[in-house]
C-alpha positions in Angstrom: 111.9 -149.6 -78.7 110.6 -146.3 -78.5 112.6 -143.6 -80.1 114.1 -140.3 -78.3 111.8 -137.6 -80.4 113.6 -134.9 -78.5 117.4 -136.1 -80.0 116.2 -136.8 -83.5 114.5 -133.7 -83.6 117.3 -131.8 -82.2 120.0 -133.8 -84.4 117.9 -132.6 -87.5 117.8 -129.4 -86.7 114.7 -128.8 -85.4 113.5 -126.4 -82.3 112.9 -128.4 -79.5 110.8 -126.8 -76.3 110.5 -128.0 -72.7 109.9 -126.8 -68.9 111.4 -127.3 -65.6 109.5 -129.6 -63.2 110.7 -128.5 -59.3 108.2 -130.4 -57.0 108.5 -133.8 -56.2 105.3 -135.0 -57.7 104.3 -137.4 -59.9 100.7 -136.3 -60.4 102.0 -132.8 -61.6 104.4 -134.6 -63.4 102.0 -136.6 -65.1 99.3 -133.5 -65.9 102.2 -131.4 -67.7 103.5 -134.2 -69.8 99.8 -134.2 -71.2 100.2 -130.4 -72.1 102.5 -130.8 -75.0 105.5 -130.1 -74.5 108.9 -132.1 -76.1 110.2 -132.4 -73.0 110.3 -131.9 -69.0 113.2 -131.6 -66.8 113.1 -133.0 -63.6 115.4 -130.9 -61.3 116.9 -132.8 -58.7 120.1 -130.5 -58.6 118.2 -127.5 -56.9 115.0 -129.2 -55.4 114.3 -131.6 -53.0 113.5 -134.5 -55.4 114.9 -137.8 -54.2 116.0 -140.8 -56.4 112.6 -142.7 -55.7 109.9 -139.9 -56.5 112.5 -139.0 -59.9 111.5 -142.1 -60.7 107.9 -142.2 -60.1 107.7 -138.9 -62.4 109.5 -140.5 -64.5 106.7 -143.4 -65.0 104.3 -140.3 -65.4 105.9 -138.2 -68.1 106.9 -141.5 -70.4 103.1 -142.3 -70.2 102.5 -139.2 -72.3 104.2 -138.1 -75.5 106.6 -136.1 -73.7 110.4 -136.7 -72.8 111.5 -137.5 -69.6 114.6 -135.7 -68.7 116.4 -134.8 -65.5 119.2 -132.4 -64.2 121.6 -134.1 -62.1 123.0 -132.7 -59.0 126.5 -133.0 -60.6 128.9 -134.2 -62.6 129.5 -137.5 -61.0 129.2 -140.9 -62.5 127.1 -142.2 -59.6 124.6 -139.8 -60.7 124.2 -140.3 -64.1 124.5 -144.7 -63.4 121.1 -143.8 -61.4 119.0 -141.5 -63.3 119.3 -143.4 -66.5 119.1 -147.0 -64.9 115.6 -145.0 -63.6 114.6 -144.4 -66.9 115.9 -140.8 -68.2 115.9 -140.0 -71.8 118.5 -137.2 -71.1 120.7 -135.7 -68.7 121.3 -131.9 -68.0 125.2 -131.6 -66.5 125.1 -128.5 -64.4 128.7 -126.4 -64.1 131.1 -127.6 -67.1 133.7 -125.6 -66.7 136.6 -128.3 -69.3 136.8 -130.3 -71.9 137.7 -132.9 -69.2 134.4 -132.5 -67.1 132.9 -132.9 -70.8 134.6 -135.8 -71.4 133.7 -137.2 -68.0 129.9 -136.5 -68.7 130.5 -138.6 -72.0 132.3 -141.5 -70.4 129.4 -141.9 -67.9 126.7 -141.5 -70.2 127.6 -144.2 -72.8 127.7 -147.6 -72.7 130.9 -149.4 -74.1 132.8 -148.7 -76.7 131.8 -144.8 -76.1 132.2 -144.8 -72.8 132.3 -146.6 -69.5 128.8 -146.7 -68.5 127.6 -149.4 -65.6 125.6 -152.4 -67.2 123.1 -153.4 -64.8 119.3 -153.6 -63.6 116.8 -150.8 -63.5 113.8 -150.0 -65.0 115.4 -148.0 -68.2 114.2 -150.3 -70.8 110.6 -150.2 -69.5 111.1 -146.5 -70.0 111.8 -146.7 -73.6 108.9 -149.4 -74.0 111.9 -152.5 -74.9 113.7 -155.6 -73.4 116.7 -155.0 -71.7 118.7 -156.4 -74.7 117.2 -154.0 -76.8 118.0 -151.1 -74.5 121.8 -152.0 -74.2 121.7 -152.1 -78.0 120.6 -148.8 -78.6 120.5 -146.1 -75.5 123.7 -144.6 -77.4 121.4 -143.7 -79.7 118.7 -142.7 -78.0 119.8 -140.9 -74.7 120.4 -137.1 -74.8 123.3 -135.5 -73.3 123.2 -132.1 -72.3 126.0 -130.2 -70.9 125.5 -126.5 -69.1 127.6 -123.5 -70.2 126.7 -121.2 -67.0 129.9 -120.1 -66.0 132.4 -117.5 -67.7 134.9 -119.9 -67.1 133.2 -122.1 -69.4 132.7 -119.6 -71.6 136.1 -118.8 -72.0 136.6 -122.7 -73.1 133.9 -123.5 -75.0 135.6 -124.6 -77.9 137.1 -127.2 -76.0 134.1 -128.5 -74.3 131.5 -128.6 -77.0 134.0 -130.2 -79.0 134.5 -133.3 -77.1 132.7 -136.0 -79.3 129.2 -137.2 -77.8 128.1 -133.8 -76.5 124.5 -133.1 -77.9 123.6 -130.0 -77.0 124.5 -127.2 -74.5 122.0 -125.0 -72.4 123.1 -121.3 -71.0 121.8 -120.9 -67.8 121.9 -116.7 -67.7 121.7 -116.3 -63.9 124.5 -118.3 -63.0 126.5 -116.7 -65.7 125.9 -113.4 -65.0 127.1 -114.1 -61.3 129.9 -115.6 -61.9 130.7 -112.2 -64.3 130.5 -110.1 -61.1 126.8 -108.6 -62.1 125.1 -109.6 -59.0 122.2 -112.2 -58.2 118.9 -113.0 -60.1 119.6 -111.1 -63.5 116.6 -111.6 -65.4 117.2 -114.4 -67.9 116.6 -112.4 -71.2 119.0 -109.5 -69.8 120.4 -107.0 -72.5 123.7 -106.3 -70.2 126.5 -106.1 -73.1 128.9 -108.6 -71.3 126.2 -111.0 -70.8 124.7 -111.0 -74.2 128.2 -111.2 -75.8 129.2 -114.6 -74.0 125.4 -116.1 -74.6 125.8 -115.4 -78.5 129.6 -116.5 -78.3 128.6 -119.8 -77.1 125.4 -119.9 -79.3 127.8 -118.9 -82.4 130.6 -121.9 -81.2 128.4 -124.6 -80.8 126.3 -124.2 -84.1 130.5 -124.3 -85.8 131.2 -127.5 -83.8 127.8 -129.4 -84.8 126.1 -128.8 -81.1 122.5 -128.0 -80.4 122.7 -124.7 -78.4 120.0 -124.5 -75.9 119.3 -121.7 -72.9 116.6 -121.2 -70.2 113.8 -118.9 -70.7 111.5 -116.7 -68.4 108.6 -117.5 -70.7 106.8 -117.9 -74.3 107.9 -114.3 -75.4 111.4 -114.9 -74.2 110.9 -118.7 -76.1 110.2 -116.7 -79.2 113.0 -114.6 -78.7 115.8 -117.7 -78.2 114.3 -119.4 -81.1 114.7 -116.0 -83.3 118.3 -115.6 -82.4 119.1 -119.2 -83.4 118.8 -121.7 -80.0 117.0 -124.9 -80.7 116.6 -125.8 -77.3 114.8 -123.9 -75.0 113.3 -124.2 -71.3 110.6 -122.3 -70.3 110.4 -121.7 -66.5 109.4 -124.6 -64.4 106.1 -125.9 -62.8 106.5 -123.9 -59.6 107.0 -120.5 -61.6 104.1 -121.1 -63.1 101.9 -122.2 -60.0 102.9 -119.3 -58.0 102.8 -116.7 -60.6 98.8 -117.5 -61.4 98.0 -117.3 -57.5 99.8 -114.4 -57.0 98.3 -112.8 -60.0 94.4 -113.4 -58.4 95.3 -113.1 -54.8 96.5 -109.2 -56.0 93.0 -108.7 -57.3 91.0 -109.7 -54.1 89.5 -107.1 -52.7 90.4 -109.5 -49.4 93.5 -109.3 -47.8 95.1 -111.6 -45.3 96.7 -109.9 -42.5 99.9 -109.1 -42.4 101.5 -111.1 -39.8 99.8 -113.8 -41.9 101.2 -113.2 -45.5 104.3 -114.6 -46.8 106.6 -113.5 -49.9 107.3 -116.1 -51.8 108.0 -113.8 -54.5 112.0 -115.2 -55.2 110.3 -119.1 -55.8 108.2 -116.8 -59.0 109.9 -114.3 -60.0 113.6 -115.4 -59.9 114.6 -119.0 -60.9 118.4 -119.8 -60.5 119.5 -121.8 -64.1 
C-alpha cells in the first residue's frame, strides 16, 4: 500500500506545500500533479466539481507523486463516506466552529474503533495502490484530516477544537475570517490588519501547544515563504484558476490590441480575490 507522504511529512514536522484545483478537469488535474507539488486540493465546496469528475482527478493526481486531496462542501458524513470511498488522501472540513463539529469530522473520517466510518465499495484502495483488505487495515493511518479555522467563532474555541483526538492539522482561511470580524469582503490573504493577524498567530501558537499541524492559504510563493517563516507547515498557494487567469491577463495588458469594449469582460474577482 502506498503511503500518505503528505501525513508522515506533516506528522514529523516537516513543511508541506500544495494548491487549490477549481475546474472540473482531470487533464489539468493531471498536468499540475506533475509539477511537484505535495499536494492538490480539489474544491468541490466553492466550484462546480461533481462527485464523478472529483473522481476522475482523482485517478489523475494519484498517477503522479502528488496527493490527492479534496475540500468537502461541508461537514456532513455523507460527504466525507463519498470522497474517501473515491479515493482521497485527505479531507479539508470547511467552517468548524466546536469541538463537536471536530469531533463529528473525526467520527466520519475513521473507520472503527476511531470512528464510525461506512465500510463499503469504492475505488479507495486502487487509490493507495492495495487490496481492499489492506486499505481497511490501514486508511487510519494514512488518510489526512484537516479541519478549517475561518471563523472568529472558531477562533475563540480553538483549544477545544484542535484538541479533539484525530485532528491533523488545521488551515486558516484569512478571507472568511476577516468577514466574519466585521472587516469587509476579499481582504487580501497576507493582510497586516492587527485583529486579523492576532487571531491567525493565536491559532498558529494553540495548535503547535496541542500537537496540530497549523496550515493557512496563501496568495503566492512570497506569501508561501512568509507562512513558512512565521511557523505554518501547511500551506496552499492559490489555486489553478488564479493562476490561469492571472498569466492571460498579464499578456492581454501588454497587447498593443484591444478588444472592444462591449466585448471585454472583468473577470478580475476569479484572479485577484479567492474566498478560503
Amino acid at each position: 500500500m502506498r503511503g500518505n507522504h503528505v501525513r508522515r511529512r506533516l506528522l514529523a514536522g516537516e513543511a508541506s506545500v500544495g494548491t487549490w484545483l477549481a475546474l472540473p478537469s482531470p487533464e489539468a488535474a493531471e498536468f499540475i500533479g506533475r509539477l511537484g507539488f505535495d499536494w492538490v486540493v480539489v474544491d468541490t465546496e466553492h466550484y462546480a466539481i461533481d462527485i464523478r469528475t472529483m473522481a476522475q482527478m482523482f485517478m489523475a493526481v494519484a498517477a503522479t507523486p502528488t496527493a490527492p486531496m479534496v475540500r468537502i462542501p461541508w461537514n456532513d458524513p455523507m460527504w466525507f463516506k463519498r470522497v474517501l470511498d473515491a479515493g482521497a488522501w485527505g479531507i479539508v472540513v470547511p467552517m468548524v466552529k466546536s469541538r463537536e463539529e471536530a469531533e463529528r469530522a473525526v467520527e466520519a473520517t475513521r473507520y472503527h474503533p476511531l470512528g464510525n466510518r461506512s465500510v463499503g465499495g469504492g475505488r479507495h484502495a486502487l487509490s493507495f495502490d492495495t487490496t481492499a483488505s489492506e486499505y481497511y487495515r490501514h486508511a487510519n493511518d494514512e488518510i489526512l484530516l484537516v479541519l478549517q479555522i475561518e471563523h472568529i467563532d472558531a477562533v475563540e474555541r480553538v483549544d477545544e477544537i484542535l484538541s479533539v483526538p484525530g485532528v491533523d492539522a488545521c488551515f486558516i482561511g484569512p478571507n472568511d475570517l476577516a468577514a466574519s470580524m466585521g472587516l469587509g469582503l476579499g481582504v487580501p490573504l497576507e493582510c497586516d490588519i492587527p485583529r486579523v493577524v492576532e487571531a491567525i498567530n493565536h491559532v498558529r501558537e494553540t495548535a503547535v501547544r496541542l500537537g496540530v499541524v497549523p496550515g493557512i492559504h496563501c496568495s503566492n510563493a512570497d506569501g508561501v515563504n512568509q507562512r513558512l517563516a512565521e511557523g505554518f507547515r501547511l500551506c496552499g498557494m492559490a489555486s489553478e484558476l488564479r493562476y490561469l487567469l492571472a498569466g492571460l491577463r498579464a499578456d492581454i495588458e501588454r497587447l498593443n490590441w484591444r478588444a472592444a469594449e462591449p466585448h471585454r469582460i472583468d473577470t478580475a474577482g476569479q484572479g485577484d480575490t479567492v474566498r478560503y
